[in-house]
Kinemage of the C-alpha trace (Angstrom):
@kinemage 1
@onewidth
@group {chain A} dominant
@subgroup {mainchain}
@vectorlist {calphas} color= white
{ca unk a 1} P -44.732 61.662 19.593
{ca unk a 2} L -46.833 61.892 22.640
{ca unk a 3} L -45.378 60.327 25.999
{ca unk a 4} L -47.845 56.578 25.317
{ca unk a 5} L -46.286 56.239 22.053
{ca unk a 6} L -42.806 56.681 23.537
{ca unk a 7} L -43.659 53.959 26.051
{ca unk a 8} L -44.372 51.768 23.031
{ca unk a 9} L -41.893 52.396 21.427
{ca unk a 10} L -39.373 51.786 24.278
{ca unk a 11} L -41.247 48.634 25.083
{ca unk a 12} L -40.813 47.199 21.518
{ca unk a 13} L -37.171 48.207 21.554
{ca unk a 14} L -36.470 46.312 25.169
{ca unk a 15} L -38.796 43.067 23.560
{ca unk a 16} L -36.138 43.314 20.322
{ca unk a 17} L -33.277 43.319 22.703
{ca unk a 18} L -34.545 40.583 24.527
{ca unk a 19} L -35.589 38.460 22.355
{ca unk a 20} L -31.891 39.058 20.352
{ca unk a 21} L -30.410 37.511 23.522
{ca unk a 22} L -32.433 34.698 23.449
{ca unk a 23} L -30.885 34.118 20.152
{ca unk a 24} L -27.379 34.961 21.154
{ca unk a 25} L -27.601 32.669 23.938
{ca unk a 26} L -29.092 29.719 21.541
{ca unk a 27} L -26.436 30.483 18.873
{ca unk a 28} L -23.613 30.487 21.883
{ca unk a 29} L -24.898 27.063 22.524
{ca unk a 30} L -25.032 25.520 19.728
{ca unk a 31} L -21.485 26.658 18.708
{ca unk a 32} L -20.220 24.760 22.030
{ca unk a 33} L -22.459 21.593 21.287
{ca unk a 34} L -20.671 22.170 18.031
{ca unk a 35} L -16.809 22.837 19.303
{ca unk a 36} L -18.018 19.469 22.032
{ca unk a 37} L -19.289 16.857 18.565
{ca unk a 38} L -15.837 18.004 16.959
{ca unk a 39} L -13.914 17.326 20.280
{ca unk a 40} L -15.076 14.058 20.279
{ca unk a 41} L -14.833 13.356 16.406
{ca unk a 42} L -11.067 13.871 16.884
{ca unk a 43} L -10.862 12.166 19.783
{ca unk a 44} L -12.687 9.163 18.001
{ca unk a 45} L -10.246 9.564 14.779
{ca unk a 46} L -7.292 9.426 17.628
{ca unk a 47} L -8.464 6.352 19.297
{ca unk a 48} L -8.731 4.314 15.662
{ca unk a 49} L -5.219 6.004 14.808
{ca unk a 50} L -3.479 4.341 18.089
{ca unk a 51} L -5.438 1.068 17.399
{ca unk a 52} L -4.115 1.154 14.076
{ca unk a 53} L -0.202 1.626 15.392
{ca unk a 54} L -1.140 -0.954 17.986
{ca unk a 55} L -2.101 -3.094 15.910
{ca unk a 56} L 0.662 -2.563 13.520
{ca unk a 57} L 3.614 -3.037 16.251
{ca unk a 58} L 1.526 -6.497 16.947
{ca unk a 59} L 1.821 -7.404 13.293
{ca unk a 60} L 5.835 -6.300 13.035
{ca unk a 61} L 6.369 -8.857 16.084
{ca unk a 62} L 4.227 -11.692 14.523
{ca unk a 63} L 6.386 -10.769 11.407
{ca unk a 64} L 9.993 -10.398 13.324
{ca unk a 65} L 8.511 -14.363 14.654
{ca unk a 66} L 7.833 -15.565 10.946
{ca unk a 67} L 11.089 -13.934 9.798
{ca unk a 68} L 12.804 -16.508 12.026
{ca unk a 69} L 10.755 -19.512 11.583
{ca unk a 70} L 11.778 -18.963 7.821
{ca unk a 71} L 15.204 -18.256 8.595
{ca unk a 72} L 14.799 -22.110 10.266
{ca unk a 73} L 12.757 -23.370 7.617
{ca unk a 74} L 15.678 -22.564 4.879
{ca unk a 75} L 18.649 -24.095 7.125
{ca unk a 76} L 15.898 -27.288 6.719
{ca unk a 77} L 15.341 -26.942 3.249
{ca unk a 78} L 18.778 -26.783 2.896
{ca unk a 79} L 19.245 -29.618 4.569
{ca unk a 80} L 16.562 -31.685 2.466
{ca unk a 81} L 19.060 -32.036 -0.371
{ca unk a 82} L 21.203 -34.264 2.024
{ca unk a 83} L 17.472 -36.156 3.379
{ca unk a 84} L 17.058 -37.093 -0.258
{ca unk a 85} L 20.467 -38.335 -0.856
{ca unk a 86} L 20.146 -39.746 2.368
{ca unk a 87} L 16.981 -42.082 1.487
{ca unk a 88} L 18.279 -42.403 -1.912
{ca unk a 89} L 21.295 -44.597 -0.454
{ca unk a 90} L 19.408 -45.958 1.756
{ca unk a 91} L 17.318 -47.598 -0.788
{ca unk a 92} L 20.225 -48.855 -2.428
{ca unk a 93} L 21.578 -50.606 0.546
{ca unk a 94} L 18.062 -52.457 1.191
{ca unk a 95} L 17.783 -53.682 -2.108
{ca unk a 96} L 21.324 -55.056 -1.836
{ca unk a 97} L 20.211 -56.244 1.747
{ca unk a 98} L 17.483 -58.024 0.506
{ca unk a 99} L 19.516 -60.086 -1.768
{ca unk a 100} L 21.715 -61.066 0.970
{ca unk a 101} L 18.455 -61.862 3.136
{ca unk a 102} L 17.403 -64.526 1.022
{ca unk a 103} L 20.848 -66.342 1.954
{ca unk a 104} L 18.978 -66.310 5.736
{ca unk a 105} L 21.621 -63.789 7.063
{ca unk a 106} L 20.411 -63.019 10.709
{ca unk a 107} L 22.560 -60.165 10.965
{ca unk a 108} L 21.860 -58.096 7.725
{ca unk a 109} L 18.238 -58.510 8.804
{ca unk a 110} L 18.431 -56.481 11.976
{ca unk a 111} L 20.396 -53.717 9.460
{ca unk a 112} L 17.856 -54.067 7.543
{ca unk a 113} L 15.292 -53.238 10.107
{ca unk a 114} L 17.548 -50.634 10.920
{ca unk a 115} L 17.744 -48.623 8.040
{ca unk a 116} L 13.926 -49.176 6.940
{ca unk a 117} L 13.012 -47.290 10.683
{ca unk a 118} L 15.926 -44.766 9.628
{ca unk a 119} L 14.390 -44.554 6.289
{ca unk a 120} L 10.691 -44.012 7.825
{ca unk a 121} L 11.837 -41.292 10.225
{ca unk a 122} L 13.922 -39.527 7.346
{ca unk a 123} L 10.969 -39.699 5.224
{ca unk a 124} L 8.416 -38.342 8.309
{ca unk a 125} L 10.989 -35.396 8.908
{ca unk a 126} L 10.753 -34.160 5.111
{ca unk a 127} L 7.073 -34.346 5.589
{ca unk a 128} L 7.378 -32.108 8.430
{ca unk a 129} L 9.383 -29.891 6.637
{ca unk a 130} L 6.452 -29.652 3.666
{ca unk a 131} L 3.811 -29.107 6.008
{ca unk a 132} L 6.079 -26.231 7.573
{ca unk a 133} L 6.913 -24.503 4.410
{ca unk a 134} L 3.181 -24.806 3.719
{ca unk a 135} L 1.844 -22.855 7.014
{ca unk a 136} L 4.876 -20.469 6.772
{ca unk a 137} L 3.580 -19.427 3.510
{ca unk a 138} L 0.333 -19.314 4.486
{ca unk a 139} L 1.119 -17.161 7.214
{ca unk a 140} L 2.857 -14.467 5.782
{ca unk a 141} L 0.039 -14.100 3.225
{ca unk a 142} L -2.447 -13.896 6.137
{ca unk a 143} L 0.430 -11.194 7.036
{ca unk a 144} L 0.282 -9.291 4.020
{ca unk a 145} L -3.201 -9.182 3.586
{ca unk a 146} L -3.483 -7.361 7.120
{ca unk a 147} L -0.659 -5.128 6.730
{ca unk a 148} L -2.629 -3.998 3.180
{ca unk a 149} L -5.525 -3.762 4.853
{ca unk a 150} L -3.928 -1.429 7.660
{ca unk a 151} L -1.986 0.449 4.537
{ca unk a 152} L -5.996 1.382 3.041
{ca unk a 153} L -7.164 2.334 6.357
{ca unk a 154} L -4.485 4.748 6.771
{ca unk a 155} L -4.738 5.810 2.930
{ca unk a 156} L -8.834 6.922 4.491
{ca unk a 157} L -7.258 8.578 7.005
{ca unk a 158} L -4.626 11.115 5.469
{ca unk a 159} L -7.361 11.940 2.719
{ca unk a 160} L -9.002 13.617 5.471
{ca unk a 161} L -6.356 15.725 6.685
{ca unk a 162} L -6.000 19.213 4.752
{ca unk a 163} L -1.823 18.743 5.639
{ca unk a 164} L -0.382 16.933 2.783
{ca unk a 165} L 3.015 18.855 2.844
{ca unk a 166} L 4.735 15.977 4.183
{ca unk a 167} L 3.224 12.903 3.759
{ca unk a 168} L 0.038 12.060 1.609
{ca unk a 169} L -1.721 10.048 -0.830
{ca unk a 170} L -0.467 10.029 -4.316
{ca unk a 171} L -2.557 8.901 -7.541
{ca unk a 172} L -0.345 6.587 -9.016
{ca unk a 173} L -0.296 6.441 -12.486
{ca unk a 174} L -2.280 9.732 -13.077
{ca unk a 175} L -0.677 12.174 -15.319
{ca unk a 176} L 0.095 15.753 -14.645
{ca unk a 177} L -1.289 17.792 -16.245
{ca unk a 178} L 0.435 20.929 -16.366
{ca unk a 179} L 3.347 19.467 -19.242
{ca unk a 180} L 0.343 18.839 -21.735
{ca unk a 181} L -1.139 22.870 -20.832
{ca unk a 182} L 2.755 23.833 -21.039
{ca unk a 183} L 2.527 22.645 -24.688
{ca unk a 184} L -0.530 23.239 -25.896
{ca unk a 185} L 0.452 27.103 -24.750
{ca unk a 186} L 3.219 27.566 -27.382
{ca unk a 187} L 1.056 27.083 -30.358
{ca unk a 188} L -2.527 28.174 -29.521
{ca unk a 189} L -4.143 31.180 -27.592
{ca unk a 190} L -4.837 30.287 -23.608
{ca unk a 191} L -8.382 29.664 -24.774
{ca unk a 192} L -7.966 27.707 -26.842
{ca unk a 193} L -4.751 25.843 -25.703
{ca unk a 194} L -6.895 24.796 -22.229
{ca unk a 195} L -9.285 23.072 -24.396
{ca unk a 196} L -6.102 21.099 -26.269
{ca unk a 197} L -4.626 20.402 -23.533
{ca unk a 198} L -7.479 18.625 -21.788
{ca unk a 199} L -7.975 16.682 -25.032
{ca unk a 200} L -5.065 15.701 -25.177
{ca unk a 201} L -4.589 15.163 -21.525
{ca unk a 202} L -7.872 12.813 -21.859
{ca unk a 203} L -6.555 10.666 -24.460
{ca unk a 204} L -3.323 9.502 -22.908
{ca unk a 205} L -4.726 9.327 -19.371
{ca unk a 206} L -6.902 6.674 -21.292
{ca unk a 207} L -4.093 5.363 -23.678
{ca unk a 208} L -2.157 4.482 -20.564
{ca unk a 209} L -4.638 1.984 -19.430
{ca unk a 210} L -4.964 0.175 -22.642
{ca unk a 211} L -3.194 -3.631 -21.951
{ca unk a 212} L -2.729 -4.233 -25.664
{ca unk a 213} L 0.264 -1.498 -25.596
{ca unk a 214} L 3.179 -2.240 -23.588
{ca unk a 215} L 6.415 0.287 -24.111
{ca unk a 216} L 8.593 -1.309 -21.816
{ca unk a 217} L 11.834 -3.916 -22.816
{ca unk a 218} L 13.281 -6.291 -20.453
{ca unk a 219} L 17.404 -5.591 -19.158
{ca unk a 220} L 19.025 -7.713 -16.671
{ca unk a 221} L 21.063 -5.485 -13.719
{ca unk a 222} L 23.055 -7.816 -11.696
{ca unk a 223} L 21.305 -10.966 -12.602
{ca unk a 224} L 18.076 -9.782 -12.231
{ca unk a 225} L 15.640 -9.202 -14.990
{ca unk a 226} L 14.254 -5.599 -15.371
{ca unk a 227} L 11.536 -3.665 -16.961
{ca unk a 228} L 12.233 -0.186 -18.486
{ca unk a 229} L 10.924 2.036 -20.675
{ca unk a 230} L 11.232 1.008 -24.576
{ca unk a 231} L 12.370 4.238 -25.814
{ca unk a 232} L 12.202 3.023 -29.520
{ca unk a 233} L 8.292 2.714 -29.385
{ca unk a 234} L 6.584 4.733 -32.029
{ca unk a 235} L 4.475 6.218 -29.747
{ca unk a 236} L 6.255 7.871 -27.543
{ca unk a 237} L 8.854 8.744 -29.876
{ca unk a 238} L 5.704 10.431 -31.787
{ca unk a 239} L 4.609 12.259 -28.585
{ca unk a 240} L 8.382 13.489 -27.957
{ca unk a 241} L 8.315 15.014 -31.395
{ca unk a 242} L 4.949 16.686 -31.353
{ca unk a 243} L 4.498 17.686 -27.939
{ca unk a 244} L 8.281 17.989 -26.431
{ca unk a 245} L 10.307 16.213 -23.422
{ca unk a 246} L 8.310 17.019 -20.281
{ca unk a 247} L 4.742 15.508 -21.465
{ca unk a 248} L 6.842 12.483 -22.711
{ca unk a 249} L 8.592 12.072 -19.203
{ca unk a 250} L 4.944 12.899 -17.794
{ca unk a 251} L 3.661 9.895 -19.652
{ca unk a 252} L 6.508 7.625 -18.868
{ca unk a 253} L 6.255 8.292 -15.322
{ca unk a 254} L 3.065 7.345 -15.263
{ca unk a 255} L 3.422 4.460 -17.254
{ca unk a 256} L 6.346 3.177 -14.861
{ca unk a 257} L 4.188 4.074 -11.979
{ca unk a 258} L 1.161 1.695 -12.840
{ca unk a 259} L 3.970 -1.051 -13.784
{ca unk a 260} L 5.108 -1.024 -10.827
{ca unk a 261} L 2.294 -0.535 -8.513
{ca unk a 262} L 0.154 -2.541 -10.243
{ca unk a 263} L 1.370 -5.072 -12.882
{ca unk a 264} L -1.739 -7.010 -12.503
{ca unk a 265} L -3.695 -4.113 -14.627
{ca unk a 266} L -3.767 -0.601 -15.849
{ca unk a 267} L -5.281 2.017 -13.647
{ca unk a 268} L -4.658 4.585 -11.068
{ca unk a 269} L -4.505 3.566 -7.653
{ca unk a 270} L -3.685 5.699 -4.766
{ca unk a 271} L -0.758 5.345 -2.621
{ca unk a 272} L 1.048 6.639 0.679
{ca unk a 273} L 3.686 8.807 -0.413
{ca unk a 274} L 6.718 10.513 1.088
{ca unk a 275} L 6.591 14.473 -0.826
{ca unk a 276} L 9.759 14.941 1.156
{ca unk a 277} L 11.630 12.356 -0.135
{ca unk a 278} L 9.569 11.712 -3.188
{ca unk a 279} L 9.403 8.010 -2.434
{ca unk a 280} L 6.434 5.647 -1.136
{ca unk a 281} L 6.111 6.009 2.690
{ca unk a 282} L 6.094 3.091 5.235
{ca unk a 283} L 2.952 2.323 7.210
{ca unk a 284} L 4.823 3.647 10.662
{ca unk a 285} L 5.496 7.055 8.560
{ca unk a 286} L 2.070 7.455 7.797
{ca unk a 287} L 0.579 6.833 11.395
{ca unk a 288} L 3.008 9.328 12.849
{ca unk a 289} L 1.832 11.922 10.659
{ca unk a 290} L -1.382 11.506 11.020
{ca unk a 291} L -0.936 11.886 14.472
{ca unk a 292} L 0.976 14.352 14.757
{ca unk a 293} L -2.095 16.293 12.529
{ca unk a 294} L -4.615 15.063 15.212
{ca unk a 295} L -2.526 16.624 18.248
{ca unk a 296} L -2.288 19.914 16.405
{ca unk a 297} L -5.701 22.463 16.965
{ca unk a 298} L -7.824 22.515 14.218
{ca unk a 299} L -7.326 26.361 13.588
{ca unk a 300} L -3.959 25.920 12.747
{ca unk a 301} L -4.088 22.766 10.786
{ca unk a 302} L -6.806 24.461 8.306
């Protein structure tokens, strides 16, 4: 290579070089613009988070409010018992009054008077009482409506965070699966048991949601009625025998699950949930651990 060919050479190598820290310097920035759109992200995520606990302190004192107007509302209502009575002798007494009027007693007249105002104002006050009992309920509606509203937001929230350790959203009347693979294992090759298992896993996931069959019998515990599982139902006692205890107790679980959580229907809904404590967590619960996710950096959350 003569000495003009090394010079090219050399000047190609210094235009690679150059143009490579172009790129670096392009890639560096757009890593930062990056790192600066997730900064904000979180920041925006923190800001609806704090609303949301705002918000949800406001509601607990509008509640704490309500709690006592009801608190005033039953002393009333217990009172309205007496207000009946009350108007109930009172109508006897006019009706005897009235007889007596048409002897031209001056003095049973002004009773008379008397008790009909008495009767009037007794009669306005239940009406009061009505029309109290009818915004009261109103209200806490209004009340629950918001707080399940602020209970789905939150539910958007923690499905976003990789953390569910703690607290997170369980599916609710979704079976697990692992029982029905557990099964399927003892009498068929892994293959094979996989693909039993999933049909199998399929068709009570679906028989659960079927309204026409309800395994559950009513008991009474302390003088309330109760709804438990009917352990003498055919099918179940059928799956106990051909498939063994824990995909039974899988499918009971999730048959008391979607009783309880929703009785209106049969399906899977998802739900705040307590791992720790294997229980369904509060609203304030869930907004501190979300939180407390936000505040910690993203490296060591993922």
């Amino acid at each position: 290579m003569n000495m003009e060919d090394a010079h090219r050479q050399l000047g190609k190598i210094f235009a690679e070089i150059g143009n490579a820290a172009v790129t670096l310097v392009a890639l560096q920035q757009a890593l930062k613009d990056r790192e600066e759109e997730k900064e904000k992200s979180e920041a925006h995520y923190e800001s609806q988070i704090r609303k949301l606990s705002d918000e949800k302190a406001m509601r607990e004192r509008e509640t704490e409010k309500l709690h006592k107007k009801i608190i005033k509302l039953e002393e009333a209502l217990d009172a309205k018992y007496a207000l009946e009575s009350g108007i109930k002798r009172m109508r006897e007494a006019l009706q005897g009054m009235e007889q007596m009027e048409e002897n031209g007693d001056i003095e049973v007249k002004k009773k008379m008077d008397i008790i009909h105002q008495e009767l009037k104002e007794t009669r306005d006050e239940r009406d009061g009482l009505k029309a109290l009992n009818k915004a009261l309920i109103f209200k806490e509606c209004q009340r629950n409506d918001e707080l399940q509203e602020a209970r789905e937001e939150l539910i958007g929230e923690l499905c976003r965070l990789p953390s569910r350790e703690l607290i997170g959203i369980k599916r609710m009347g979704e079976l697990n699966y692992d029982p029905f693979f557990k099964s399927t294992k003892r009498k068929y090759s892994d293959e094979e048991a996989a693909l039993k298992a999933d049909e199998l896993f399929s068709q009570w996931q679906a028989g659960l949601m079927d309204p026409s069959w309800h395994p559950f019998r009513i008991i009474t515990v302390e003088g309330c009625h109760k709804e438990i599982i009917d352990e003498d139902d055919e099918k179940l006692k059928d799956l106990r025998n051909e498939c063994g205890d824990e995909v039974h107790e899988a499918v009971t679980t999730a048959l008391m699950e979607m009783n309880e959580y929703k009785s209106s229907g049969r399906y899977v809904t998802s739900e705040v949930w307590n791992y720790k404590e294997g229980r369904k967590a509060t609203l304030k619960e869930g907004i501190s651990h979300v939180l407390m996710q936000l505040r910690i950096p993203k490296r060591e959350r993922n």
